[in-house]
NUSE-425478 format. One line per 10 residues: number of its first residue (from 1); their letters; for each residue x, y, z of N, C-alpha, C. Coordinates in pm, whole numbers, plus 50000, padded with zeros to 5 digits. Layout:
// NUSE-425478
NUM	a	X:Y:Z:X:Y:Z:X:Y:Z ~ ...
This chain:
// NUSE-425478
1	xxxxxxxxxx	12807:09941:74764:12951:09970:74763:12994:10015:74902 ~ 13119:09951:74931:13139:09998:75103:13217:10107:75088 ~ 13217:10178:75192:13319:10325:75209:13450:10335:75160 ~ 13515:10442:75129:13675:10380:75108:13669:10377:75217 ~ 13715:10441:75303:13781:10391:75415:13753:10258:75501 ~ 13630:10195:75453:13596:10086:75503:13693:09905:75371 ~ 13740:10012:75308:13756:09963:75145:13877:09823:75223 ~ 13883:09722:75149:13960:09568:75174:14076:09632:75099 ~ 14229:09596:75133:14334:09643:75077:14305:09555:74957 ~ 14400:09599:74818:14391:09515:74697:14480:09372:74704
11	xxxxxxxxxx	14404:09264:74659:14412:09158:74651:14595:09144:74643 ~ 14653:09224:74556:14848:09191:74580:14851:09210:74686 ~ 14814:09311:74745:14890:09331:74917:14886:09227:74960 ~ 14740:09145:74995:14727:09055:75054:14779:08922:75020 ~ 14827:08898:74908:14917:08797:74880:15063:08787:74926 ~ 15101:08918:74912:15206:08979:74999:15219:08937:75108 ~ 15093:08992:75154:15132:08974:75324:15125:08821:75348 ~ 15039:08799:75352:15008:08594:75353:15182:08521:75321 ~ 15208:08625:75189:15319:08486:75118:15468:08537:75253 ~ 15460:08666:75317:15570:08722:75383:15518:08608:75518
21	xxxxxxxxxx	15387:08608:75551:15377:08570:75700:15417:08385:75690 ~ 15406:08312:75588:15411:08210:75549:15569:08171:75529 ~ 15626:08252:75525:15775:08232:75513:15816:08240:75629 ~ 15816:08377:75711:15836:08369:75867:15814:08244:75920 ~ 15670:08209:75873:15666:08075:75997:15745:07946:75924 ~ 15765:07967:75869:15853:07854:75738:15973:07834:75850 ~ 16045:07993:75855:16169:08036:75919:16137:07944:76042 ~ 16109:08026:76135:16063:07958:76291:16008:07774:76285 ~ 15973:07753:76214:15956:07633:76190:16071:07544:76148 ~ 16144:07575:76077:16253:07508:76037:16375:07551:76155
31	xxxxxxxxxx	16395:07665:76209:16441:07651:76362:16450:07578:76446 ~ 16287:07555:76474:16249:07493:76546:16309:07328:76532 ~ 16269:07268:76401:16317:07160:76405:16469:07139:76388 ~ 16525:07227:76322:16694:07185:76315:16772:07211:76489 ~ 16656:07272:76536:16696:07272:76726:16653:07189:76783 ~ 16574:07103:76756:16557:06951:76831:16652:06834:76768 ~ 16672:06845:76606:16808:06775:76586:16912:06806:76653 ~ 16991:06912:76695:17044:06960:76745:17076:06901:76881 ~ 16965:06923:76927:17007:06855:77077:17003:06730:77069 ~ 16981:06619:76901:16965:06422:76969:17074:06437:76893
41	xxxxxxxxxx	17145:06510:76779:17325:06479:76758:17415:06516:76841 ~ 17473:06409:76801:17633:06402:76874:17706:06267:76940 ~ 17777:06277:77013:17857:06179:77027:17763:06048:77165 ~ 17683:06140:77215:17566:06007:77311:17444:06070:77275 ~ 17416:05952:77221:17287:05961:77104:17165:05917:77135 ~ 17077:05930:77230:16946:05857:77249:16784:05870:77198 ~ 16724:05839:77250:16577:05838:77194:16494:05990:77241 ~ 16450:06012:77135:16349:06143:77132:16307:06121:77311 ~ 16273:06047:77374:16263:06016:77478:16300:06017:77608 ~ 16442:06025:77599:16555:06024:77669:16588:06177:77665
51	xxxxxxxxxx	16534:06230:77509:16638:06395:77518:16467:06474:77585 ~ 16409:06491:77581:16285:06504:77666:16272:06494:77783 ~ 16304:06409:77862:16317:06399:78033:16436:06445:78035 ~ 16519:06456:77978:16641:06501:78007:16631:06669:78022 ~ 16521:06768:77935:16520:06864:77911:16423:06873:78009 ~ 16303:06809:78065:16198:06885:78141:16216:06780:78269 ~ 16320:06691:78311:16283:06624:78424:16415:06598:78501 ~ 16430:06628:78606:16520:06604:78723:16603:06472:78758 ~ 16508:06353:78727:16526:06277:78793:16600:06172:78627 ~ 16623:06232:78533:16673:06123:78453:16812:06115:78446
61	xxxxxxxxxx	16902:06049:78312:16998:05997:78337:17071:06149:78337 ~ 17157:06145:78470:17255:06306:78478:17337:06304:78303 ~ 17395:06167:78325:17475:06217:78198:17440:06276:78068 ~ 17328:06235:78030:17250:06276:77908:17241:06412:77956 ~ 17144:06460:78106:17130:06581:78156:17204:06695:78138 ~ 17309:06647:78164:17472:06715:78146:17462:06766:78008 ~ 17470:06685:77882:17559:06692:77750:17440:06792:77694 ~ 17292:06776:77760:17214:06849:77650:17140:07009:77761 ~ 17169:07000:77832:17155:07120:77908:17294:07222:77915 ~ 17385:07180:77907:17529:07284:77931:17614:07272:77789
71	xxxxxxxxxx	17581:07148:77718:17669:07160:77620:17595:07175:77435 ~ 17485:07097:77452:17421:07116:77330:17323:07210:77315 ~ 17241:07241:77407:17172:07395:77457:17191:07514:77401 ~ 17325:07509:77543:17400:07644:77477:17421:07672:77365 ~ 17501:07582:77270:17543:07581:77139:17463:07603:77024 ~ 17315:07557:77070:17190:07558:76971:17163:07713:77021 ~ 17180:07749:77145:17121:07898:77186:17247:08021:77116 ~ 17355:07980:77095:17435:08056:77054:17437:08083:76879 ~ 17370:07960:76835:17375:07978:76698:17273:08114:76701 ~ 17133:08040:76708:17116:08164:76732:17094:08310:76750
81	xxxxxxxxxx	17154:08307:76830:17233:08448:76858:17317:08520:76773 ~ 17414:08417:76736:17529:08486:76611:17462:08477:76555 ~ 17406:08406:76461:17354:08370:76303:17242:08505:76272 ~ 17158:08537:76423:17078:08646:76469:17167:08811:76413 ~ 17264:08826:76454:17350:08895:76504:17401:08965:76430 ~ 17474:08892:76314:17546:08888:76208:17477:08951:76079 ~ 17333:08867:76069:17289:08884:75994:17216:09028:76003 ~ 17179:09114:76108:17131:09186:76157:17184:09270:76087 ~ 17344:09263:76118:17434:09364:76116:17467:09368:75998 ~ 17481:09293:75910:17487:09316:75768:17408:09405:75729
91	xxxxxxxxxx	17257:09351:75764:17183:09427:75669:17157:09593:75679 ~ 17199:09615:75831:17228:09767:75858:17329:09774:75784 ~ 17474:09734:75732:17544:09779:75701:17575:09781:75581 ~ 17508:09658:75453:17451:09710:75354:17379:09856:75346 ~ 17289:09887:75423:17193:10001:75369:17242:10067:75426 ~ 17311:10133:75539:17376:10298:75548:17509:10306:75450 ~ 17580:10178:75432:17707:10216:75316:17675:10189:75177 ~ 17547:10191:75184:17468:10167:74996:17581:10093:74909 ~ 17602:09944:75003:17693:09839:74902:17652:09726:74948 ~ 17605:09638:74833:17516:09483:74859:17663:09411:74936
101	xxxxxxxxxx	17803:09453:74931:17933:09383:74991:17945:09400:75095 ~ 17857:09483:75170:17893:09515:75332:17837:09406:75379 ~ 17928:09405:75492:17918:09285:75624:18043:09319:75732 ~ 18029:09262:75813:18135:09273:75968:18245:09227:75900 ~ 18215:09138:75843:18376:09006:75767:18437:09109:75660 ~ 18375:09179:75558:18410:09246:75473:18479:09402:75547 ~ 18431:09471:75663:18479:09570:75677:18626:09567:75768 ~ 18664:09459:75785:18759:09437:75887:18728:09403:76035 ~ 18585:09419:76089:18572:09397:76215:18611:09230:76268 ~ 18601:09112:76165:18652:09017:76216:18799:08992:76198
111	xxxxxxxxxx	18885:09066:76124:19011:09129:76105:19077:09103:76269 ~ 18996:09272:76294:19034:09297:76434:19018:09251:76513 ~ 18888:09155:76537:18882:09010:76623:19017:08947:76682 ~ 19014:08927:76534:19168:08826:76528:19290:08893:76570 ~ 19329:08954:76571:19442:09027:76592:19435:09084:76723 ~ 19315:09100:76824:19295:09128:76949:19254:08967:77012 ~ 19244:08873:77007:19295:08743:77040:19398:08695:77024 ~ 19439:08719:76913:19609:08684:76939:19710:08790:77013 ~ 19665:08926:77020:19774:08967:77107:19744:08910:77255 ~ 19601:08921:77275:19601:08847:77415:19658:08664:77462
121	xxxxxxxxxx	19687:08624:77346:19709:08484:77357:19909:08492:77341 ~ 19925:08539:77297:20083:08541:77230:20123:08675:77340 ~ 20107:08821:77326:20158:08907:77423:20122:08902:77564 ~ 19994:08865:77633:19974:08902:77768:19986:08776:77792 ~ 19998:08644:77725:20016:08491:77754:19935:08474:77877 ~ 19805:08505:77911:19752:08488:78033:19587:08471:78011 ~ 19519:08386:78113:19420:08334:78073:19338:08365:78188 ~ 19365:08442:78262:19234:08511:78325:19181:08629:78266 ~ 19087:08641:78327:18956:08778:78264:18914:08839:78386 ~ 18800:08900:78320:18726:09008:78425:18552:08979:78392
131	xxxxxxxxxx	18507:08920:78503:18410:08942:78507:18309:08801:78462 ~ 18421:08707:78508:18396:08567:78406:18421:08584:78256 ~ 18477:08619:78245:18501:08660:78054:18660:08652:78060 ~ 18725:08560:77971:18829:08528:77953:18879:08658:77889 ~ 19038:08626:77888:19131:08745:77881:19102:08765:77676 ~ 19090:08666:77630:19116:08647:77504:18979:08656:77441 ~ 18877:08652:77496:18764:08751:77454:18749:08903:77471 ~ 18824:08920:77615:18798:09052:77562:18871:09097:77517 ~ 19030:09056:77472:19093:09090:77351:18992:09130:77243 ~ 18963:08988:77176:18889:08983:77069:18755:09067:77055
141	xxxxxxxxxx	18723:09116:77163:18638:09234:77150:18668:09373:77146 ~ 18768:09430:77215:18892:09478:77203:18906:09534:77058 ~ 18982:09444:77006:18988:09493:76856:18911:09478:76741 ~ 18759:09414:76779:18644:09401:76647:18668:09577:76713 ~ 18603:09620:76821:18574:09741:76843:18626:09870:76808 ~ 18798:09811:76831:18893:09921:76796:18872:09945:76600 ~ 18884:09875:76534:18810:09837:76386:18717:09947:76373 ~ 18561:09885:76462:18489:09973:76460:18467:10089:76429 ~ 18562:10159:76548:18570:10297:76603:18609:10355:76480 ~ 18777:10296:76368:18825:10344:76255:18741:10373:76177
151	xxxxxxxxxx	18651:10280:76171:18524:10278:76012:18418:10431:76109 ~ 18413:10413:76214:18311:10544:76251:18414:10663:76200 ~ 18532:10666:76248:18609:10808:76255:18646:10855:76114 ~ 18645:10736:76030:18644:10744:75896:18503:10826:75824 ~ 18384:10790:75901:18288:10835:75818:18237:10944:75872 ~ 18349:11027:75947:18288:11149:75979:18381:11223:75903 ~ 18502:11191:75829:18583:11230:75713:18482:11309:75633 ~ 18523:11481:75628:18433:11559:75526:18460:11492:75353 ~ 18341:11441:75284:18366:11369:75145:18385:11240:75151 ~ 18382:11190:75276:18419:11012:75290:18242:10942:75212
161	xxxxxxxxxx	18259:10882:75104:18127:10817:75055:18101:10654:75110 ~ 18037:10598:75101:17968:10454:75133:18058:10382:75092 ~ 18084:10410:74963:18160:10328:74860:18347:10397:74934 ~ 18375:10429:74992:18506:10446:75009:18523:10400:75174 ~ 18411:10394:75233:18415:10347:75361:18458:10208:75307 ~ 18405:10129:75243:18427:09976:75204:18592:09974:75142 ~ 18632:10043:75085:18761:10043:75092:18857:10080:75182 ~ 18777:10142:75319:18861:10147:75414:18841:10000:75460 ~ 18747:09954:75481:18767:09837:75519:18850:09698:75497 ~ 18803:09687:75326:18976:09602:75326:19058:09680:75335
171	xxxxxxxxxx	19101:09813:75351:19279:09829:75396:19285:09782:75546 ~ 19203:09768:75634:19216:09762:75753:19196:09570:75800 ~ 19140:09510:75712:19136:09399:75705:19297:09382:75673 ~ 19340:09432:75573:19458:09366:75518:19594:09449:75642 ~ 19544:09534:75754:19637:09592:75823:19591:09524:75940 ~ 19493:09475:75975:19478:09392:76103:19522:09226:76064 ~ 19563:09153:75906:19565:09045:75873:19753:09069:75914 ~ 19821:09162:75893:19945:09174:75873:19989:09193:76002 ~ 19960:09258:76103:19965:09227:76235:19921:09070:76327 ~ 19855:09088:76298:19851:08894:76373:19904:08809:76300
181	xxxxxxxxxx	19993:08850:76162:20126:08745:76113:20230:08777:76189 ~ 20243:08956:76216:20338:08955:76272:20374:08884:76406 ~ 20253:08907:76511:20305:08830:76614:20285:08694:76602 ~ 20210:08592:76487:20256:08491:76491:20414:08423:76459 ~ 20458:08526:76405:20642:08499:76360:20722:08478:76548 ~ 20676:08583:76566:20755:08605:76712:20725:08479:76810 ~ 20594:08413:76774:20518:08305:76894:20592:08231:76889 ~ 20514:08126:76980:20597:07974:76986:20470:07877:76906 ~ 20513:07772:76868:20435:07676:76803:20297:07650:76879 ~ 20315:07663:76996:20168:07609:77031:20107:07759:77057
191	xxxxxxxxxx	20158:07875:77072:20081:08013:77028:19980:08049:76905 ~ 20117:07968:76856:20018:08018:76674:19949:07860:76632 ~ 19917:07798:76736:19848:07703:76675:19761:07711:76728 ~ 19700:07800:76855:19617:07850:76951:19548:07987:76904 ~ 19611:08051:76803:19569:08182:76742:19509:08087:76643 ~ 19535:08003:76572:19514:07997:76439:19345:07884:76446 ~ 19353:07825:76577:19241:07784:76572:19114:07870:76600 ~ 19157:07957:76681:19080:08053:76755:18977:08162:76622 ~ 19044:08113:76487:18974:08219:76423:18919:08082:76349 ~ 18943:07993:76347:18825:07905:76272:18663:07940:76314
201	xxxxxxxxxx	18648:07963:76426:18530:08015:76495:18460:07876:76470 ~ 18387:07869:76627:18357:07775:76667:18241:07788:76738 ~ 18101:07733:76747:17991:07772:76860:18035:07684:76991 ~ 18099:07643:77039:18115:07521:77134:18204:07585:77239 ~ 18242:07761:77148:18342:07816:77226:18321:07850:77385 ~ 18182:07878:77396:18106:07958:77498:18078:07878:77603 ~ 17949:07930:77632:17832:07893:77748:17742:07967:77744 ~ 17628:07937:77835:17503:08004:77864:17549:08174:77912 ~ 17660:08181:77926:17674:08307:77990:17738:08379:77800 ~ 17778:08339:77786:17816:08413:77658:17691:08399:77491
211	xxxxxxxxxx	17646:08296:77547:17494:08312:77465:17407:08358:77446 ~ 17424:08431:77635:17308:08526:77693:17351:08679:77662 ~ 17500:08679:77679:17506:08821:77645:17492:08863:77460 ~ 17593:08798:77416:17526:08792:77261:17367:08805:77182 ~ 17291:08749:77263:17121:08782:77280:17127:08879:77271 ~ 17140:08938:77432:17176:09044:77443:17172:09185:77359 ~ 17302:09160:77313:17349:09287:77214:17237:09269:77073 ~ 17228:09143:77014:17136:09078:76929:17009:09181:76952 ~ 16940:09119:77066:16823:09217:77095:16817:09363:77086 ~ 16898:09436:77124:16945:09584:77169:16922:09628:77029
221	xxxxxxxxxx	17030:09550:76922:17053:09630:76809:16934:09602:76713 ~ 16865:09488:76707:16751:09446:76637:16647:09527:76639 ~ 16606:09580:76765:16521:09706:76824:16536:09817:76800 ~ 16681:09822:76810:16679:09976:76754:16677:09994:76586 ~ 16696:09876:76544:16707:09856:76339:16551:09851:76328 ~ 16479:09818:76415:16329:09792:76374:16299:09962:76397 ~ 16305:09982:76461:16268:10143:76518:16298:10230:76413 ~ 16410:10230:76365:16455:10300:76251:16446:10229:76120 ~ 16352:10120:76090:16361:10070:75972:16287:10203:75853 ~ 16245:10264:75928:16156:10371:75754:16270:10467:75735
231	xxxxxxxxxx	16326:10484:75823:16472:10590:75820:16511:10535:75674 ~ 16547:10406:75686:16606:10266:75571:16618:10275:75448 ~ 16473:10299:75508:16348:10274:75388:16396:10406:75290 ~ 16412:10487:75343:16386:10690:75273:16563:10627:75247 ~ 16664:10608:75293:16750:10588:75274:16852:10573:75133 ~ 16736:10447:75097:16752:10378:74968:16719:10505:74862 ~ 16674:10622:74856:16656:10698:74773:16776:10746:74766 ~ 16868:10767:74848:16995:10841:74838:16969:10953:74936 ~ 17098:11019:74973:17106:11084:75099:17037:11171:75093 ~ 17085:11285:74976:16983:11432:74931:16835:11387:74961
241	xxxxxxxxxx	16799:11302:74924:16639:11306:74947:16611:11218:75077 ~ 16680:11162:75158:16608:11151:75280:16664:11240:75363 ~ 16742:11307:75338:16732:11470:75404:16662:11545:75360 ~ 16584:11574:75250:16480:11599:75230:16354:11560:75333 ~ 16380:11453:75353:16226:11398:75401:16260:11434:75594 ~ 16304:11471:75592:16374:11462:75726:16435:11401:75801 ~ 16530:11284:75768:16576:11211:75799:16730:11280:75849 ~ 16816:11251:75955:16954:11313:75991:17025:11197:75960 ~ 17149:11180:75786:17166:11137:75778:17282:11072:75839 ~ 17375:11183:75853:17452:11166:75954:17454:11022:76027
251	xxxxxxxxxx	17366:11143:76136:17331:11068:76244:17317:10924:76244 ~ 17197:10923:76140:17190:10765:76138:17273:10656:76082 ~ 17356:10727:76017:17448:10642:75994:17560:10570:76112 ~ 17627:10708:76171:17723:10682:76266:17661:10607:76364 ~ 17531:10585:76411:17457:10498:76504:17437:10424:76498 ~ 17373:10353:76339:17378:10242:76230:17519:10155:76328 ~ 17593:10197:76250:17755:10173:76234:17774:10092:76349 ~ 17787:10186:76451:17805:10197:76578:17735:10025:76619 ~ 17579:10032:76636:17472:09975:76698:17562:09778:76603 ~ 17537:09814:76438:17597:09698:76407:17743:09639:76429
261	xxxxxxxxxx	17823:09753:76472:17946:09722:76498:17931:09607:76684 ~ 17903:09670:76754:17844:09609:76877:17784:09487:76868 ~ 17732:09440:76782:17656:09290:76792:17817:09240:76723 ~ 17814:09268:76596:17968:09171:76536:18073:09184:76664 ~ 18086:09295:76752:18230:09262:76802:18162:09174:76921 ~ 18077:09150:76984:18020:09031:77060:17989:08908:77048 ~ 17976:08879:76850:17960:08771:76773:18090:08702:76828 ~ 18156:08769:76745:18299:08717:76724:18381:08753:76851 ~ 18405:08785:76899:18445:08773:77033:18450:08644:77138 ~ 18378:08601:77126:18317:08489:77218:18300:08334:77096
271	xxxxxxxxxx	18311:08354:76980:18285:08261:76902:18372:08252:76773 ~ 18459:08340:76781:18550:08374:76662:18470:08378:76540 ~ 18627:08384:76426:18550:08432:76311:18442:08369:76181 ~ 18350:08402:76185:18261:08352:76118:18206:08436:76026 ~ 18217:08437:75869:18220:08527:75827:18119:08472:75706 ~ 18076:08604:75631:17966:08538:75579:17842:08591:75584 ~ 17802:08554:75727:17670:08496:75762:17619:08678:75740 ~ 17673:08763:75797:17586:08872:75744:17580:08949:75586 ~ 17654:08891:75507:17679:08900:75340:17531:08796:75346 ~ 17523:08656:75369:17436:08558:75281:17291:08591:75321
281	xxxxxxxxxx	17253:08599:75422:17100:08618:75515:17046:08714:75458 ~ 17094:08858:75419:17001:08953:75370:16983:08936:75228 ~ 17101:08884:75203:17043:08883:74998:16947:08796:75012 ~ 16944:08667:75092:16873:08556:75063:16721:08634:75077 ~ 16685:08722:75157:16595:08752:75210:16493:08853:75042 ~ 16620:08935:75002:16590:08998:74886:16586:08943:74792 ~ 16640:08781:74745:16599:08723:74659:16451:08639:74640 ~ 16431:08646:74769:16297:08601:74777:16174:08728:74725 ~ 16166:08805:74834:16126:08909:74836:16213:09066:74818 ~ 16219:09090:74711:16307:09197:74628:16262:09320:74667
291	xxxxxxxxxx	16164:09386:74690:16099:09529:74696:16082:09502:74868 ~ 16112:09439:74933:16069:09411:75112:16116:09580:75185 ~ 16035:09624:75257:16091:09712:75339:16171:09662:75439 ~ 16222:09719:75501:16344:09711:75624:16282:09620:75725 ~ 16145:09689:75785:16078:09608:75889:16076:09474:75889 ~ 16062:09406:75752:16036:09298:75747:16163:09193:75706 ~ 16271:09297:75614:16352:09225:75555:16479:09248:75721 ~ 16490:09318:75771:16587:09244:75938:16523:09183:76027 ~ 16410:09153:76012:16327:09105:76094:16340:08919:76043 ~ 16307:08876:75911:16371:08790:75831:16458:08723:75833
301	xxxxxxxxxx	16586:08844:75826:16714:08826:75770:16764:08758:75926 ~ 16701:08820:76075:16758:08747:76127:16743:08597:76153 ~ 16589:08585:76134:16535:08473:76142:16626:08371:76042 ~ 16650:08406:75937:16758:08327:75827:16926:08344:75878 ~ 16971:08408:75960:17072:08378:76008:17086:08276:76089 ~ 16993:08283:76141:16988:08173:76295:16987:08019:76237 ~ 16836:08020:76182:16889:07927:76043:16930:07855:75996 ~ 17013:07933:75973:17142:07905:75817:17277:07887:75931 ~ 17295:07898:76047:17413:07868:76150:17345:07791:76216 ~ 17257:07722:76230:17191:07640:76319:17239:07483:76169
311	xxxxxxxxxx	17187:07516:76057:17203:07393:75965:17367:07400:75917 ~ 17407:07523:75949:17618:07499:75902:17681:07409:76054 ~ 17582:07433:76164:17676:07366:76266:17629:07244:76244 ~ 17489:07164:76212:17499:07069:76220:17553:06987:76067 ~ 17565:07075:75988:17665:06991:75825:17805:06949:75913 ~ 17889:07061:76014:18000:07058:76054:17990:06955:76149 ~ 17925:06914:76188:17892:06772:76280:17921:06650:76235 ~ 17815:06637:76139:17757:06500:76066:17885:06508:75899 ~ 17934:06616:75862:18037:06569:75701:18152:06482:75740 ~ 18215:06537:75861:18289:06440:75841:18300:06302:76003
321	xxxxxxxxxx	18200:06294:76057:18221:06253:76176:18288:06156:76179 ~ 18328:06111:76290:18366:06163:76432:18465:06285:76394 ~ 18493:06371:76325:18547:06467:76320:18485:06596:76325 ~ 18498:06698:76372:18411:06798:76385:18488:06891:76359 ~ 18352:06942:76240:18463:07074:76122:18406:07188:76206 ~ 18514:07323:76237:18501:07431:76272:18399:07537:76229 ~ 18281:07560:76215:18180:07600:76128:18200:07756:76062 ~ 18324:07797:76134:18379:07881:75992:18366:07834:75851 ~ 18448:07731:75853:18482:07648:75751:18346:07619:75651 ~ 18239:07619:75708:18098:07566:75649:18098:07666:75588
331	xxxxxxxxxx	18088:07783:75665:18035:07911:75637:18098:07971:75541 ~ 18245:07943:75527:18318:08053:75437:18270:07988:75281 ~ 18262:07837:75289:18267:07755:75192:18101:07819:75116 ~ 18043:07815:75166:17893:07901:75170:17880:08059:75103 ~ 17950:08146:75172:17901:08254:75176:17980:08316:75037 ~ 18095:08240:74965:18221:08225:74884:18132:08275:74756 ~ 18061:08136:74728:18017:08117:74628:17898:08289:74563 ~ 17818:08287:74697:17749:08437:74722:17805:08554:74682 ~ 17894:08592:74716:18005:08704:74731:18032:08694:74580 ~ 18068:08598:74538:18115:08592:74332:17984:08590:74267
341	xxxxxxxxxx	17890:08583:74357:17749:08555:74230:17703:08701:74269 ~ 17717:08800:74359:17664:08932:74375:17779:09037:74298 ~ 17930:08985:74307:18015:09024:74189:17989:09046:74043 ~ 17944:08919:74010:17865:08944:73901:17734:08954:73825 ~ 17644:08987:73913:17560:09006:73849:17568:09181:73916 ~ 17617:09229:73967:17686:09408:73950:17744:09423:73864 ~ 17812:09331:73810:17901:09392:73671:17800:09366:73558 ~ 17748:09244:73564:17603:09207:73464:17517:09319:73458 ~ 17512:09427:73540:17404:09512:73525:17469:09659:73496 ~ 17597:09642:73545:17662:09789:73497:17711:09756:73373
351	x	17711:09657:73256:17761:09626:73160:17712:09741:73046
């Protein structure tokens, strides 16, 4: 008989772990390939061959060079990023507001998106920026942020609960939706037809420079959700007892908040509104694996964002071509159905 401590974990763990590591590479694998489709769709279409020298060689055709280095690249690098991003941020924001309904889209932060792109498009009517960053991004970052800040200042409200933060959020959705009607009344036709596209959200919006910073924030906040995933973890017991355990709940919340608010207002900022994607990625993650700790389930969840916006941009490609649907549109159509099936099976269980 060998030592315990020399002892083989029990045979579930290890199915566990195998069936968790087998999915990851599932994830990354199916990445992988919906990112080499990625770069041979679209409108100049050539041979596995052609998109290959084009990616590792100097001397081939510029034009191909062109469409899949600056334009299909980026776009595959930005999915991504958001799909990364989003999903991240959900799942922090499910677990500090203990509601399977939290997401950026649900609390108003893509609200405020919108309504800080259109004042910059309709009030400052001007299309320079700072810093290479257009005027109307940093609107739109602008007010995911200003959003933000409400849902933080809200949850330092003595008696403000999880469950009433989410109702601040649609009031503020429905007070940032009522403001960017208002100044669409005042616009001119091609204002509000310039606002109104701007929130279809689009990956094609960017470049390598706005792909990179979205990473970016992506990375920052992913690191710090991994770092604090056992915080999460004690979380799920309810507050009294991970203050018990020593956890500052506070704290981690308003940082939570904070850290996920920062990736959504950089999502959407640069790519408009896309909503969804951090509601669908973490359930998907818990329907698979239901009991998952934190470590593994944002770690996952982003891997299934990226994903799941890597296969909505290319449905929005190929449904209706030569027409190219806004991958909001994929997404909302997507995440719709989710949102009514987590509706009810909460009421199915509080019955």
């Amino acid at each position: 008989m060998q030592p315990l401590d020399q002892a083989s974990p029990p045979a579930s763990c290890r199915h566990i772990y195998v069936a968790r590591s087998l999915f990851l590479l599932a994830l990354v694998a199916g990445i992988a390939v919906l990112g080499l489709v990625g770069m041979k769709l679209g409108a100049v279409s050539r041979s596995w061959t052609d998109i290959l020298a084009a990616l590792f060689s100097s001397s081939g055709d510029e034009t191909l060079r062109y469409f899949v280095l600056h334009l299909r690249l980026p776009k595959i690098m930005a999915a991504l990023a958001v799909g990364a991003a989003l999903a991240v941020s959900g799942a922090i924001l499910q677990n500090v507001l203990n509601n399977p309904l939290a997401s950026p889209f649900t609390l108003g932060l893509s609200q405020g998106a919108a309504f800080g792109a259109s004042f910059a498009m309709i009030t400052l009517a001007s299309t320079a920026g700072f810093g290479g960053v257009s005027l109307v991004a940093l609107g739109a970052f602008a007010g995911s942020f200003f959003a933000a800040l409400l849902i933080l200042a809200f949850s330092l409200v003595r008696g403000m609960t999880p469950q009433g933060l989410i109702l601040t959020g649609v009031a503020l959705s429905t007070f940032f939706g009522a403001a960017t009607m208002a100044l669409q009344y005042f616009a001119s036709d091609s204002q509000v037809a310039a606002t109104v596209y701007w929130t279809f959200g689009d990956l094609s919006k960017g470049s390598w420079r706005e792909a990179i910073m979205v990473g970016c924030a992506m990375l920052a906040g992913l690191l710090y959700a991994l770092r604090r995933s056992l915080d999460y973890d004690t979380l799920r017991w309810g507050d009294t007892q991970a203050q018990a355990l020593g956890v500052s709940v506070l704290q981690l919340r308003f940082a939570s908040l904070l850290m996920a608010s920062v990736m959504a207002a950089f999502a959407t900022a640069f790519y408009g509104v896309i909503g969804f994607v951090g509601l669908v990625a973490p359930h998907m993650i818990r329907l698979v694996f239901p009991h998952a700790g934190h470590f593994f389930l944002l770690g996952a969840a982003a891997l299934f964002g990226a994903l799941f916006l890597l296969g909505a941009d290319l449905v929005a490609q190929s449904l209706l071509y030569p027409t190219l649907l806004p991958i909001g549109i994929i997404c909302a159509f997507t995440g719709v159905p989710v949102f009514l099936f987590l509706l009810f099976r909460g009421a199915a269980s509080n019955a």
